[in-house]
TORFISE-22757 format. One record per atom (N, C-alpha, C, O, CB): residue in one letter; atom name; x, y, z. Coordinates in steps of 0.05 Angstrom, whole numbers, plus 5000, padded with zeros to 4 digits. Atoms other than C-alpha are relative to their C-alpha. Glycine has a CB too. Layout:
<sites>
SITE resn name   xx   yy   zz
SITE    A   CA    X    Y    Z
...
</sites>
This chain:
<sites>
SITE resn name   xx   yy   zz
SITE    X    N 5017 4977 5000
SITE    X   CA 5000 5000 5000
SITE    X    C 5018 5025 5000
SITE    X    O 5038 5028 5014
SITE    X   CB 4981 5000 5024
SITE    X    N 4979 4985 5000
SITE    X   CA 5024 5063 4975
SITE    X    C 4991 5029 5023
SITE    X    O 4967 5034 5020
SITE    X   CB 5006 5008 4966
SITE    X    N 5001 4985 4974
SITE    X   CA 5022 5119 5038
SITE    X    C 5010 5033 4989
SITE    X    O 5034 5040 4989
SITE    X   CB 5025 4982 5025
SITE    X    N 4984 4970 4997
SITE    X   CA 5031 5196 5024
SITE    X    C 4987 5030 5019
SITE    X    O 4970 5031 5037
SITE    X   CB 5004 5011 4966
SITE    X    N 5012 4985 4979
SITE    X   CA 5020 5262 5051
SITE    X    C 4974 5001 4988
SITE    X    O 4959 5002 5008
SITE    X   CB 5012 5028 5008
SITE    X    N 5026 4988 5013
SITE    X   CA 4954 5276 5005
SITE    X    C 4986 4976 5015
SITE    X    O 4962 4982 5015
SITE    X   CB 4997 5004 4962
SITE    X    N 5012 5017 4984
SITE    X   CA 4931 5208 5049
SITE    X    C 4992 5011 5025
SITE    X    O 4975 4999 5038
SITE    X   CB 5014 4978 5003
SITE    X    N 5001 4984 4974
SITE    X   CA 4931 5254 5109
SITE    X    C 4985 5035 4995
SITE    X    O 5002 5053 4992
SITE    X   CB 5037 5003 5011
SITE    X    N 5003 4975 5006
SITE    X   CA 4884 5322 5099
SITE    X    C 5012 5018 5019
SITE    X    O 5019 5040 5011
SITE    X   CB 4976 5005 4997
SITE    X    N 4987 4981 4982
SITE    X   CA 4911 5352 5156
SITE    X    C 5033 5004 4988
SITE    X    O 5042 5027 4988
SITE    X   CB 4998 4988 5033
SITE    X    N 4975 4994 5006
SITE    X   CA 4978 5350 5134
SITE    X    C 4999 5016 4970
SITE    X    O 5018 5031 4963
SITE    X   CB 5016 4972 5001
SITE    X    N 5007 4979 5031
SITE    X   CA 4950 5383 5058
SITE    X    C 4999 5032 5021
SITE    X    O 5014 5052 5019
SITE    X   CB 4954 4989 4977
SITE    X    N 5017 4981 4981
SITE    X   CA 4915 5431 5112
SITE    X    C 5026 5023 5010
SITE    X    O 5028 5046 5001
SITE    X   CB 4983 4979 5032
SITE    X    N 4974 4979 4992
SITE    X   CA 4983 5462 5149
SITE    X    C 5018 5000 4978
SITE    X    O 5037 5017 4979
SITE    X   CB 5018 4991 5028
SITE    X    N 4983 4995 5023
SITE    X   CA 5016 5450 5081
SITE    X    C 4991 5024 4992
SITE    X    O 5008 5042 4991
SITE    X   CB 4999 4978 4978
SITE    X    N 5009 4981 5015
SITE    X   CA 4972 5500 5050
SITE    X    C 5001 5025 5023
SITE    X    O 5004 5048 5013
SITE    X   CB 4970 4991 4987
SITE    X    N 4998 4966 4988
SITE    X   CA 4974 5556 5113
SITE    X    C 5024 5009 5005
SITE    X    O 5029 5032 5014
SITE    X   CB 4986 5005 5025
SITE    X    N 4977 4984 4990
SITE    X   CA 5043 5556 5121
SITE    X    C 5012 5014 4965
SITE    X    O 5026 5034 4963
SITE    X   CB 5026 4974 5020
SITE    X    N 5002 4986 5016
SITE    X   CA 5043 5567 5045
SITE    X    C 4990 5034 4998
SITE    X    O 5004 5053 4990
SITE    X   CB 4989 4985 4990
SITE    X    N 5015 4976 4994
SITE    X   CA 4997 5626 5057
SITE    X    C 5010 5021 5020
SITE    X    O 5009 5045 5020
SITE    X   CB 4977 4992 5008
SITE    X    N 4979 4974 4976
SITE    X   CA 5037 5654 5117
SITE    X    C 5023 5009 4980
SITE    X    O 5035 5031 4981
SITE    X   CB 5020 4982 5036
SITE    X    N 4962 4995 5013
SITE    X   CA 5101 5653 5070
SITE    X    C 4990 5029 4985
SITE    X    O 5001 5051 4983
SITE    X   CB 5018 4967 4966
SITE    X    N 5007 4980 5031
SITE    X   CA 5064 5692 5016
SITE    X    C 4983 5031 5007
SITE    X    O 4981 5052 4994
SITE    X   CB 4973 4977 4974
SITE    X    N 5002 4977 4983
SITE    X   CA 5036 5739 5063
SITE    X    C 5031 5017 5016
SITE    X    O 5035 5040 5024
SITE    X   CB 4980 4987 5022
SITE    X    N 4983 4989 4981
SITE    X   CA 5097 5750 5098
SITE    X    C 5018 5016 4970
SITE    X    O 5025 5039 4970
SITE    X   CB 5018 4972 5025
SITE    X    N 4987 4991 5029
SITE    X   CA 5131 5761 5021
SITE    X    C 4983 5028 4991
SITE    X    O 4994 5050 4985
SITE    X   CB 4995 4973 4973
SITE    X    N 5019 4971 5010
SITE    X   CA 5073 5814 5002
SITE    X    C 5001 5027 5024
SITE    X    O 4994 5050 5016
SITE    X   CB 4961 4989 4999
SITE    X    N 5005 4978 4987
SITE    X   CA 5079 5859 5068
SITE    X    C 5029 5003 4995
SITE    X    O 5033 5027 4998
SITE    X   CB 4987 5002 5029
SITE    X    N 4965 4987 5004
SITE    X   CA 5171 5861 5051
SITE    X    C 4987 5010 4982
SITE    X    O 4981 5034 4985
SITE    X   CB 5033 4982 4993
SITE    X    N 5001 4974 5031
SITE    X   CA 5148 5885 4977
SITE    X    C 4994 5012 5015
SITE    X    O 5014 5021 5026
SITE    X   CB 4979 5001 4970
SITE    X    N 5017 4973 4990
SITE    X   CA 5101 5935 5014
SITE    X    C 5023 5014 5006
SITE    X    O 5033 5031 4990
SITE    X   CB 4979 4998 5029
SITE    X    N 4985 4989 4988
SITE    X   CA 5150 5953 5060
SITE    X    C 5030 5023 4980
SITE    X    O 5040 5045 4982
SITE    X   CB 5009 4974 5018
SITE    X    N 4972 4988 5011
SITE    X   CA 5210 5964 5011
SITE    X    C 4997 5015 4985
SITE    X    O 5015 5031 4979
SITE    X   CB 5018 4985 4988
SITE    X    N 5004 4985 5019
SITE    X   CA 5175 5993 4962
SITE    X    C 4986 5034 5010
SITE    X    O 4986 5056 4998
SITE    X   CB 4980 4981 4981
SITE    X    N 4995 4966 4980
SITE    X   CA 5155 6053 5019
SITE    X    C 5023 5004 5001
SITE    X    O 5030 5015 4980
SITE    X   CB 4992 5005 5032
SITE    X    N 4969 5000 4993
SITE    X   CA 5222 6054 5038
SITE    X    C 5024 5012 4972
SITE    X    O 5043 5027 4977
SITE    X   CB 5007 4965 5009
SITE    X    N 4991 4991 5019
SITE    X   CA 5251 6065 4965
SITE    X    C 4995 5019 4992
SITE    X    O 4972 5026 4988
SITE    X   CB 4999 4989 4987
SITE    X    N 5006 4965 5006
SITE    X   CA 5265 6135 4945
SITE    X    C 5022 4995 4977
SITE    X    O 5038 4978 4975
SITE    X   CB 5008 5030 5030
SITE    X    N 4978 4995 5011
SITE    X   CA 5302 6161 4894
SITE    X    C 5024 5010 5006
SITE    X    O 5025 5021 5028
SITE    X   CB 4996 5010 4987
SITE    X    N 4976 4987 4984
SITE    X   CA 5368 6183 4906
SITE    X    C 5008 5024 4995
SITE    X    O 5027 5034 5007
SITE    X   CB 5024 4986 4998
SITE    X    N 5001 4972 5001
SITE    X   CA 5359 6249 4878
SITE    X    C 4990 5017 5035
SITE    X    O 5003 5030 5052
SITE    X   CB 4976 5005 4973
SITE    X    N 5015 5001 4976
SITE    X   CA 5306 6255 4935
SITE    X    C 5017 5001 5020
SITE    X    O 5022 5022 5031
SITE    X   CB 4983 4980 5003
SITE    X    N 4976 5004 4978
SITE    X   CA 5356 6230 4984
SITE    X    C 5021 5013 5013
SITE    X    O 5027 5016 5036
SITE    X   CB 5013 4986 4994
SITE    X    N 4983 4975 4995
SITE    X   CA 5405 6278 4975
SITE    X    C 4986 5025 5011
SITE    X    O 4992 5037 5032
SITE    X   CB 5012 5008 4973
SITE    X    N 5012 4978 4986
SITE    X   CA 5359 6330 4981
SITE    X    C 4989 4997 5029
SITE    X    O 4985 5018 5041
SITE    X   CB 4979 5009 4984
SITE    X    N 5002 5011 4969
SITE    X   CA 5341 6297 5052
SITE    X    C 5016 5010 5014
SITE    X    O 5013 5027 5033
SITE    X   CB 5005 4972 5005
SITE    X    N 4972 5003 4982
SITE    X   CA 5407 6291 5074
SITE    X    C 5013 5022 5001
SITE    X    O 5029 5024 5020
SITE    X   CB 5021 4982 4991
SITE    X    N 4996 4980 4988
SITE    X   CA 5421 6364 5063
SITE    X    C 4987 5017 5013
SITE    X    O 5000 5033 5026
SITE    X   CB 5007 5008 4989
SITE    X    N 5002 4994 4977
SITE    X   CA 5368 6388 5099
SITE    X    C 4998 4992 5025
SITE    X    O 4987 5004 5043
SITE    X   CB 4990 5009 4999
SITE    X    N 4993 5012 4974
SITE    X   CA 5385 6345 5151
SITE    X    C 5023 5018 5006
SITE    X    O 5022 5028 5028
SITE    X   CB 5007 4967 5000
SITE    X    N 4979 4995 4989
SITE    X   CA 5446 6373 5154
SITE    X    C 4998 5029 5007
SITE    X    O 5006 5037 5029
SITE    X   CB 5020 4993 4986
SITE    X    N 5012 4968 4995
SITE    X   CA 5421 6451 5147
SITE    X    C 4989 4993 5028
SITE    X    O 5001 5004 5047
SITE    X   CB 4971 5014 4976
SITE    X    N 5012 4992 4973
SITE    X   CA 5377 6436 5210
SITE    X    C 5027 4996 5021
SITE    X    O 5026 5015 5037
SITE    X   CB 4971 4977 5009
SITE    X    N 4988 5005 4985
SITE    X   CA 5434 6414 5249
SITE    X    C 5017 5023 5006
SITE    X    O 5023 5030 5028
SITE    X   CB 5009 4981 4995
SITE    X    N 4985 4974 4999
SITE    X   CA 5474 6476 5231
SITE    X    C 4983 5017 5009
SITE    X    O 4989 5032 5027
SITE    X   CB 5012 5011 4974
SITE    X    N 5012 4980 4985
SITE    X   CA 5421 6514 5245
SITE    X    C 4994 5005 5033
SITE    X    O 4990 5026 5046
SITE    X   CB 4980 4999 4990
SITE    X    N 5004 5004 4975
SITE    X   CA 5412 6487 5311
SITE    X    C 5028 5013 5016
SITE    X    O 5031 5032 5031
SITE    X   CB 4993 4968 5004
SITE    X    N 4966 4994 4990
SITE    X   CA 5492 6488 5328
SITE    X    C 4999 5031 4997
SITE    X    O 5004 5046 5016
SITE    X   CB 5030 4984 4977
SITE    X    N 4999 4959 4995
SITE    X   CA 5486 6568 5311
SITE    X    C 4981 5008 5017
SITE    X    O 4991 5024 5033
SITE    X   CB 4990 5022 4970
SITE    X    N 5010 4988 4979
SITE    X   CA 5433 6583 5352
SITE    X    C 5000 4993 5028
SITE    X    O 4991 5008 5046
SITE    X   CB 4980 5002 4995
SITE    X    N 4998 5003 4968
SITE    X   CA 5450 6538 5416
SITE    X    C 5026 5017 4997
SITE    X    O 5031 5021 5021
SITE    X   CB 5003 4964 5015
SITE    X    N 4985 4990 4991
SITE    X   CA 5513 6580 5405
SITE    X    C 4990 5026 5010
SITE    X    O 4988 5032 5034
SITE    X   CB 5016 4999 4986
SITE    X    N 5013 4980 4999
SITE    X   CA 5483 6642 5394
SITE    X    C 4987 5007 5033
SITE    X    O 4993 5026 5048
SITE    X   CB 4982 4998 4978
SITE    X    N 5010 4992 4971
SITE    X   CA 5440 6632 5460
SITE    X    C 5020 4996 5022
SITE    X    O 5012 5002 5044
SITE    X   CB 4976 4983 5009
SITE    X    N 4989 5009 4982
SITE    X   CA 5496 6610 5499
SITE    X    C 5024 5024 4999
SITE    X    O 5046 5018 5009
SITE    X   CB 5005 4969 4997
SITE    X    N 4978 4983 5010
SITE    X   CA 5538 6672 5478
SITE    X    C 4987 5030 5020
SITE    X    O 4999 5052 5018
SITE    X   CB 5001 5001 4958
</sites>
């Protein structure tokens, strides 16, 4: 007698949800990365006013501390 998993529905049963967890868990990284992806034009322009605020800050805690 030949014996496999499709002889067992339960074992089809967590076959198929851990399928379904995978493919869920695969669809919320796209999500994720595809927020997360900027251009790198964009980026730059980020990263310098990141850096403007910081100068700005450093001049005026001087400023007040002067």
């Amino acid at each position: 007698m030949l014996v496999s998993e499709y002889s067992f529905p339960h074992l089809i049963a967590a076959g198929d949800e851990r399928r379904a967890r995978e493919l869920e868990r695969r669809r919320v990284a796209d999500e994720r990365r595809a927020e997360l992806a900027t251009p790198a034009r964009t980026r730059r322009a980020a990263s310098r006013r990141s850096i403007r605020r910081t100068a700005d800050r450093t001049v005026a805690g001087d400023c007040a501390t002067a």
